[in-house]
C-alpha positions in Angstrom: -16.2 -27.1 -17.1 -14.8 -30.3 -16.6 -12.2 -31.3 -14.5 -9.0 -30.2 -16.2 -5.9 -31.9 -16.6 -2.1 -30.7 -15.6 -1.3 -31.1 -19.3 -4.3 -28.8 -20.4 -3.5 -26.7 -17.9 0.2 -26.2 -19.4 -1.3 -26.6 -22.7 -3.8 -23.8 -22.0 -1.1 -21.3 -20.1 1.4 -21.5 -23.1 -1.2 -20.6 -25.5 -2.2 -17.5 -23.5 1.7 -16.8 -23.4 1.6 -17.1 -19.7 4.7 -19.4 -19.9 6.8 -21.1 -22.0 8.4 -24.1 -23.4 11.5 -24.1 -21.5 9.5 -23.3 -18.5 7.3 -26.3 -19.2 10.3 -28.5 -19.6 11.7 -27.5 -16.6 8.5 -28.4 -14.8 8.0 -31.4 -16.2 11.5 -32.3 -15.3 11.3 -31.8 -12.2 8.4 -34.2 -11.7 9.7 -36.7 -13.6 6.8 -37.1 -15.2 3.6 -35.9 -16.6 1.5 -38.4 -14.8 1.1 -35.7 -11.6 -2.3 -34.2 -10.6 -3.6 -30.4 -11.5 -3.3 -29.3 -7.9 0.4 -30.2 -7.8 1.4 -29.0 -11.0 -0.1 -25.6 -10.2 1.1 -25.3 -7.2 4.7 -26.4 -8.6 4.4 -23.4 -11.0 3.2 -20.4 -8.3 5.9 -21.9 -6.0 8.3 -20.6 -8.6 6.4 -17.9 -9.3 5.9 -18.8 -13.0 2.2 -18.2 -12.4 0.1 -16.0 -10.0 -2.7 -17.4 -8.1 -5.2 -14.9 -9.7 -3.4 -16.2 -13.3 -4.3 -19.8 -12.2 -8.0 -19.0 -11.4 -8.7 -16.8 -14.6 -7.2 -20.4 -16.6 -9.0 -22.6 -15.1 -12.3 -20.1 -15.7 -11.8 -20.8 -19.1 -11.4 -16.8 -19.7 -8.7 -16.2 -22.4 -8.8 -11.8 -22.3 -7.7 -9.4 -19.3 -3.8 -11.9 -18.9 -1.7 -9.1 -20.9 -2.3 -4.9 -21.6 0.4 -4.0 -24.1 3.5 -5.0 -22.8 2.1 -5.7 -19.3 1.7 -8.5 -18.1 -1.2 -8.5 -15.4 0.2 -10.2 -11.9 -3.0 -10.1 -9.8 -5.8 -7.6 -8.7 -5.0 -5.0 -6.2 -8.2 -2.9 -6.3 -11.4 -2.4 -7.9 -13.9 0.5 -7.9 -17.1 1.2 -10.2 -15.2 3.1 -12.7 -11.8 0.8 -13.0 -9.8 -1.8 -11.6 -6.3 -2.0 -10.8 -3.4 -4.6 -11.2 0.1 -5.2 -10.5 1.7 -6.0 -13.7 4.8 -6.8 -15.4 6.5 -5.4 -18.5 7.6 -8.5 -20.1 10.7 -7.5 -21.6 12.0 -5.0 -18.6 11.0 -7.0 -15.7 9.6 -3.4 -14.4 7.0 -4.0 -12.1 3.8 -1.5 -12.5 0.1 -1.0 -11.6 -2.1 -0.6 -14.3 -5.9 1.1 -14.1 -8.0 -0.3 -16.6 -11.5 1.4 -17.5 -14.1 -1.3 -16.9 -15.5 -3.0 -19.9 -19.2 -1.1 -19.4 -17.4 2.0 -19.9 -14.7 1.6 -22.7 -17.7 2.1 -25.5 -18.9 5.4 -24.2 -17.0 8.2 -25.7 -17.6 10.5 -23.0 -16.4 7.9 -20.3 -13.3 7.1 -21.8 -12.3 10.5 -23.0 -12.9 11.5 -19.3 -10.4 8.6 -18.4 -7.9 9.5 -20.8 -8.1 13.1 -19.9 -7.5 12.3 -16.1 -4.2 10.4 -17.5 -2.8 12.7 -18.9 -3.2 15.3 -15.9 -1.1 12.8 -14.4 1.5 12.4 -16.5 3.0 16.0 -16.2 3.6 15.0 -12.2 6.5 14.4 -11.1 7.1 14.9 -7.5 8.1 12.1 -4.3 4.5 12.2 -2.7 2.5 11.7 -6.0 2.4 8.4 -7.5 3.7 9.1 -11.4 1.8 8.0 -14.5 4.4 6.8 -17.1 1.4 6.1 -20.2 -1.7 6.7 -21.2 -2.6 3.9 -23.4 -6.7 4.2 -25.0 -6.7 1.3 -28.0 -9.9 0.6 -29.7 -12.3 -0.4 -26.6 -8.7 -1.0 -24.1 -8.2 2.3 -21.7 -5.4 2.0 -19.5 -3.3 3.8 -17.5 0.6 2.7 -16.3 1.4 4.1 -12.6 4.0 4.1 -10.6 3.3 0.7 -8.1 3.7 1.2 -4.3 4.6 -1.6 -2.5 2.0 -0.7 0.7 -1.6 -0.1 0.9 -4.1 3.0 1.0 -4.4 5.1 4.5 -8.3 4.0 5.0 -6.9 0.6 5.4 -3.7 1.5 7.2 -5.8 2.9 9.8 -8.3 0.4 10.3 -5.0 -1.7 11.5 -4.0 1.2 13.1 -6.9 2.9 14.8 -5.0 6.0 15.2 -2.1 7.6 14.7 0.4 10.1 17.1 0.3 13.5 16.7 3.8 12.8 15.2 3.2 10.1 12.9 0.3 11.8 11.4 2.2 15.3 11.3 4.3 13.5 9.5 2.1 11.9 7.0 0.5 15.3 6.4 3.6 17.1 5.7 3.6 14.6 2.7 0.3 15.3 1.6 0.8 18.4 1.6 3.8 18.7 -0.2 2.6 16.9 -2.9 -0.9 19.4 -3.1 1.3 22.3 -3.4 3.7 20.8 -6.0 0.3 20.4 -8.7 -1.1 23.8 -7.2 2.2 25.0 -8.3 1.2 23.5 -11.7 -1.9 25.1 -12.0 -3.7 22.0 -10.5 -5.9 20.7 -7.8 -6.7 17.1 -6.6 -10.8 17.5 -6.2 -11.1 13.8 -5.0 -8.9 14.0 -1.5 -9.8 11.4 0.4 -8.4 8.0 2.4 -8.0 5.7 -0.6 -6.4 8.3 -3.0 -3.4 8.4 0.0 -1.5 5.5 -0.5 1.3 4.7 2.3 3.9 2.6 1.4 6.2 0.4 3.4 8.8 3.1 4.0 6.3 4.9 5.5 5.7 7.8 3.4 2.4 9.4 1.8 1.7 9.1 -1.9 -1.9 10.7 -3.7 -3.0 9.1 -6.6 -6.2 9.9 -9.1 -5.2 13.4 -9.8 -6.7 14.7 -12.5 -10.9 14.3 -11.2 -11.0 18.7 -11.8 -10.8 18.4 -15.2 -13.0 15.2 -15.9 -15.6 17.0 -14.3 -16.0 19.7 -16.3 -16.9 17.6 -18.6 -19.5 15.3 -16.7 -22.7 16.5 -16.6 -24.8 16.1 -13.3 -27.2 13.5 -13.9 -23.6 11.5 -14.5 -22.3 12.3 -11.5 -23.6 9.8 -8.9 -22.6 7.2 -11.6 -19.4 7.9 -13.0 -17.8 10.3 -10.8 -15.7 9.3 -7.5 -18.5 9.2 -4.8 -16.3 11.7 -2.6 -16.6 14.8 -5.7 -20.3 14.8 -4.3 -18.6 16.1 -0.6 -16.7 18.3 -2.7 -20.2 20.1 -4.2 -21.4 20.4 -0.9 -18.7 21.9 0.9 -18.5 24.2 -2.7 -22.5 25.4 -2.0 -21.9 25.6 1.3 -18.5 28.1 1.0 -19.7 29.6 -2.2 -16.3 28.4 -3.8 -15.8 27.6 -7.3 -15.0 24.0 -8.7 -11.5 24.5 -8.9 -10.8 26.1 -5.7 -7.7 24.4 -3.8 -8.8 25.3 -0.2 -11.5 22.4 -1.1 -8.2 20.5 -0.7 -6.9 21.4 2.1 -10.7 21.7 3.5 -10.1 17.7 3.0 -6.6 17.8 4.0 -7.5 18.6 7.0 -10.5 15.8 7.4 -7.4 13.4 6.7 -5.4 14.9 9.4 -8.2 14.7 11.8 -9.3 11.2 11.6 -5.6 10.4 11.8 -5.7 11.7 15.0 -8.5 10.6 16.8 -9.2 7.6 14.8 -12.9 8.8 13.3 -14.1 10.6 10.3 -15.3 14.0 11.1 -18.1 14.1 8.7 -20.9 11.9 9.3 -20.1 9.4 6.7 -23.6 8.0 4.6 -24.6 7.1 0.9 -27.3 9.2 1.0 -26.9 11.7 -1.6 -28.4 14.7 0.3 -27.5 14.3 3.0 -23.5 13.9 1.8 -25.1 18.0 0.0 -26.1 19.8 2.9 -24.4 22.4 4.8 -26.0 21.0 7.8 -23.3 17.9 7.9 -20.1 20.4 7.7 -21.8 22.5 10.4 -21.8 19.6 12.6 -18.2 18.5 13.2 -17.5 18.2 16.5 -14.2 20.0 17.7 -10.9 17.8 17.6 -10.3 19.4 21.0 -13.4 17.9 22.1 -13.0 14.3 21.0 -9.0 14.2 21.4 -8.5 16.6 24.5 -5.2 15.6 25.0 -4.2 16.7 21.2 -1.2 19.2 20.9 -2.2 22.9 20.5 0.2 23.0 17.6 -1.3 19.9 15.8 -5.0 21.5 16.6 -4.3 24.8 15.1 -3.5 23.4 11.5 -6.5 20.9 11.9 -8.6 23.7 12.9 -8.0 26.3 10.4 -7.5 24.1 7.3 -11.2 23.3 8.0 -12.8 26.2 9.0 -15.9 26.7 6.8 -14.8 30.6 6.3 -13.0 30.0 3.1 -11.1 33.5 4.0 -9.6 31.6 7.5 -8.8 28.1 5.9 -5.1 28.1 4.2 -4.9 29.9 1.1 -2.8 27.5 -0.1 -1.5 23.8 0.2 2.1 25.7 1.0 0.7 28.0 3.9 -0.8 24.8 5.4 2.7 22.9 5.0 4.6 25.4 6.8 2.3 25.3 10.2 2.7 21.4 9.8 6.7 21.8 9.6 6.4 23.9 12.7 3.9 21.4 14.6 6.2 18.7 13.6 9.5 20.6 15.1 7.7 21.3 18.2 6.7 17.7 18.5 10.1 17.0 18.1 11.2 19.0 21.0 8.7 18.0 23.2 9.6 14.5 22.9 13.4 15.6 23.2 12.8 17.1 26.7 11.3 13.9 27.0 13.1 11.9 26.4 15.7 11.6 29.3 13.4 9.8 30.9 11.8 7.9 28.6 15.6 6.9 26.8 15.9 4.6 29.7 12.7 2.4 28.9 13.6 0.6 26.3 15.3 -2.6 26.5 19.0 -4.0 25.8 17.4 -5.6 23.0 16.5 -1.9 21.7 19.5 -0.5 21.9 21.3 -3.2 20.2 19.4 -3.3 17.0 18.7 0.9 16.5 16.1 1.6 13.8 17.2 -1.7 11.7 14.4 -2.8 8.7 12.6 -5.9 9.6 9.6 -7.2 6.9 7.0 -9.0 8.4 4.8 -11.2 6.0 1.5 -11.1 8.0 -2.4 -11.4 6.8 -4.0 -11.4 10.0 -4.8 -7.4 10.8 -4.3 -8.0 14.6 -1.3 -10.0 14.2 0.1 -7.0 12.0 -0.3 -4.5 14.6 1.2 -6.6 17.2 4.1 -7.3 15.4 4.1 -3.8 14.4 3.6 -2.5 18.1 6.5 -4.7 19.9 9.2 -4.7 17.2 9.0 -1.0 17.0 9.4 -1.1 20.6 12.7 -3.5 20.3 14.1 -0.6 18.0 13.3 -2.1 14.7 11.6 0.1 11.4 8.8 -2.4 10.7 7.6 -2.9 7.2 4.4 -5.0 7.1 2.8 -6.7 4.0 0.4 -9.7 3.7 1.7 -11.6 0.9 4.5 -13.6 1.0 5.0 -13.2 -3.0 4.5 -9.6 -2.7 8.0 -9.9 -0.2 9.8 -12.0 -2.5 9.1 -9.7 -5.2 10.6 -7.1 -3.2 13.8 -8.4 -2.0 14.4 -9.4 -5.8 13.8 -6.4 -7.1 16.0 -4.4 -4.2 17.7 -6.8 -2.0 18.5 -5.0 1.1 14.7 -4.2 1.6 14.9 -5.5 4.7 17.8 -6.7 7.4 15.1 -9.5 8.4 12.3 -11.3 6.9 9.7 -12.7 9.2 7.1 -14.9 7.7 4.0 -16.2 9.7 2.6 -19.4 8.0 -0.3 -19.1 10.8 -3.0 -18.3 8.1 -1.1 -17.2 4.7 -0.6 -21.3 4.9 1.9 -23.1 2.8 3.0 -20.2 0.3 4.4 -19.1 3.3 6.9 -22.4 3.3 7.3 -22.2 -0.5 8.9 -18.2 -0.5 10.6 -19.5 2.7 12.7 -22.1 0.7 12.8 -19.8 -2.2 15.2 -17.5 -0.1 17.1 -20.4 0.5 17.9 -21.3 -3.2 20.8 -20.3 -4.9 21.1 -16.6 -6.0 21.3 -13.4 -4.7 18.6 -14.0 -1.8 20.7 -16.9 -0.1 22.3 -14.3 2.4 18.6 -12.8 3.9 18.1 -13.6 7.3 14.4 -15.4 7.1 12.2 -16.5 10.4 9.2 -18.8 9.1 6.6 -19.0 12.2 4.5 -22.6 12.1 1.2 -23.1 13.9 1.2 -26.6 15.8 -0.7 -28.0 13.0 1.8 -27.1 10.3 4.9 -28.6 12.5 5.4 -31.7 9.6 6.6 -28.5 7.1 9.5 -28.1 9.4 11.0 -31.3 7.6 10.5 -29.3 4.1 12.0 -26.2 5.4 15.2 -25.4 3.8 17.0 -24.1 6.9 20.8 -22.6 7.7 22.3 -20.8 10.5 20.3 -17.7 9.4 17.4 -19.3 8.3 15.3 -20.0 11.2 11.6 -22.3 11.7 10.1 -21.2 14.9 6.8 -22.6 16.7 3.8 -20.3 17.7 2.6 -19.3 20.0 5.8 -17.2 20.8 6.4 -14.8 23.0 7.8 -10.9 21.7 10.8 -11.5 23.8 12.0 -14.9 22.3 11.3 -13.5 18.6 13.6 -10.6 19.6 16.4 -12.7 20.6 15.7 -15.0 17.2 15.9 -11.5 15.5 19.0 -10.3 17.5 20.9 -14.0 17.0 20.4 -13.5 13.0 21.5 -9.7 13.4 24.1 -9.1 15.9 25.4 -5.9 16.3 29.0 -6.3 15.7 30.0 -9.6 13.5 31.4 -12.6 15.4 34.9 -12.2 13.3 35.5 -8.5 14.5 37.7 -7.9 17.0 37.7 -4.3 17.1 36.0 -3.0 20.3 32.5 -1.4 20.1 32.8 2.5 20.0 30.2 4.4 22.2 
């Protein structure tokens, strides 16, 4: 394809109904004319979030399907496995902002693939519970198979915990309780998950546990085996061997919490305990669920409380396991509790630790708009330290997204241009326009090299440019000047 010009590229964009004539006007406008080149007039456009990135790159492919589902319109790509891919989306009448699974093309003509699809949908749409992500529709159109969910602003627990490396015994207590609760609500309901693992636990920015892709029980019962290392989640093959190994039936739920309990433990001490491999035989045979080595023995330090629950929700005697999601819950609530009161007696001492800067800014929400992994931890690591709930995310549109759609997301937004590059300056200054953002306290963090964006920066008394490298201490006091902890007007003395 030849080079393309910014009016083709507008031309093109309003034909796929991407945008519209006002829209077009208004950009042109702006400009002051339409002599401007491609790369500015796109960038114009996902500065103002008219158009996504991933929008822009499908246009300018030349591909005119895959833009709308329905009423959806798609925003970008947030996942894709061998069976379907998922998006973030728009409803373009509500505004509502969804993720939608779509069947891959290769399998939408293959009755036996979709039907399997649809069936798994519609498991999902008689859920309703805090730590199970809801399906709202089931949509399956001539070759078009999707599914509307439920979108969590966060990201799945295999990739929270390669930031991470592991978790406390409270954290992940905590976690678990989630998980959990949400088995025994569709145990309850006659149901069981059958593809527990990392990626099906999504974690959003709050901090709580979702599952997703219930449902995988009943597709595969209608799968047959030679299908299986094809169409089926790779993990239901873990779930046939631990079933020969037990001697359990398909739909037995202590497979759940056999996996529950794999979750919990690589939480803990930050590795899987099942050798992981492709190999299909080897993922079969009782040998590799014989061969877990003890959590005692690779965390010695972990709680007694915390290794009981681990211990028994995957011991290999179905009989010993928990019976049910509900029995495993209730040993987590009491590890969690005692946790608690451990860190209680503890805390007399430790209470002291913290700095001023800690106790003048208790537990208030701070999003950080990092993409480096490192970078997120450390931020993560030294706010939480300075007394601040940290919510992390690596796209600055994904933030701006957020604070429209609930405004006090967030007492502080921290953006950090380092590597996300100059999208970062563009959400910056969108804060700063006129409209219900204006008031957000926002930190934009330049590298050397980016110091000429200062002069672009639409700054205010709460609006804030800083220069890296920083240290954790000046970006506390930046945070603290933004948020004091009485306002300036108030006269009234501080209560203890």
């Amino acid at each position: 394809m030849g080079q393309m010009t910014a009016e083709q590229f507008a031309q093109r964009a309003f034909d796929l109904g991407l945008v519209t004539d006002r829209q077009l006007r208004e950009a042109w406008a702006a400009f002051g004319t339409r002599h401007v080149s491609l790369e500015e007039f796109v960038q114009y456009l996902v500065g103002r979030e008219t158009l996504t990135n991933y929008q822009v790159d499908k246009i300018l492919k030349g591909e005119k399907s895959g833009f709308f589902y329905g009423d959806y319109k798609v925003l970008y790509l947030v996942g894709a496995g061998t069976f379907a891919r998922v998006f973030r989306a728009v409803h373009r009448e509500t505004g509502q902002v969804v993720a939608l699974k779509v069947l891959r093309r290769r399998y939408s003509d293959n009755p036996e693939h979709y039907e399997a699809f649809v069936r798994e949908g519609r498991v999902g749409l008689t859920l309703r519970h805090p730590n199970i992500v809801p399906i709202y529709e089931v949509v399956s159109e001539g070759h078009t198979h999707y599914l509307v969910m439920e979108f969590v602003e966060g990201q799945n627990l295999r990739d929270f915990m390669k930031i991470r490396g592991r978790l406390s015994p409270e954290e992940a207590t905590r976690l678990m309780c989630d998980i959990a609760s949400g088995l025994q609500y569709a145990f309850e309901h006659g149901l069981t998950h059958r593809d527990l693992k990392m990626t099906n636990v999504l974690i959003s920015t709050e901090g709580r546990a979702k599952l997703v892709d219930f449902g995988l029980a009943a597709v595969d019962e209608h799968v047959d085996d030679d299908l299986l290392s094809e169409f089926a989640n790779p993990r239901t093959i873990d779930y046939a061997g631990l079933e020969r190994a037990t001697g359990v039936r398909k739909d037995d739920t202590r497979s759940d919490i056999y996996f529950a309990g794999c979750i919990y433990y690589h939480m803990l001490t930050g590795h899987p305990p099942l050798l992981e491999t492709k190999d299909r035989i080897q993922r079969l045979s009782k040998h590799r669920f014989l061969n877990v080595p003890p959590i005692q023995k690779v965390l010695p330090e972990v709680p007694s409380c915390v290794a009981l629950v681990v211990n028994k929700a995957m011991s290999l005697d179905v009989n010993r396991r928990y019976q049910t999601p509900g029995a495993m819950l209730v040993d987590l609530k009491i590890a969690a509790k005692r946790l608690r009161e451990e860190a209680e007696k503890a805390g007399g001492a430790s209470a002291g630790l913290g700095s001023a800067d800690a106790l003048a800014t208790p537990k208030r929400p701070v999003m950080v708009v990092e993409s480096n992994p490192r970078m997120q931890e450390l931020f993560r690591e030294q706010l939480k330290k300075a007394g601040f709930r940290v919510l992390l995310t690596s796209d600055p549109e994904r933030a701006l997204n957020r604070f429209r759609e609930q405004p006090n997301t967030a007492e502080c937004l921290i953006i950090n241009a380092q590597q996300i590059g100059r999208a970062a300056l563009e959400v910056f200054n969108q804060f700063g326009e006129p409209g219900n953002l204006q008031h957000v306290p926002v930190i934009l963090l330049l590298d050397p090299s980016q110091q000429a964006w200062k002069d672009q920066a639409i700054t205010a008394s709460h609006r804030l440019v800083l220069q890296m490298p920083l240290t954790v201490r000046q970006l506390r006091e930046a945070i603290n000047q933004l948020l004091p902890q009485q306002p300036a007007t108030q006269s009234k003395p501080t209560e203890d």
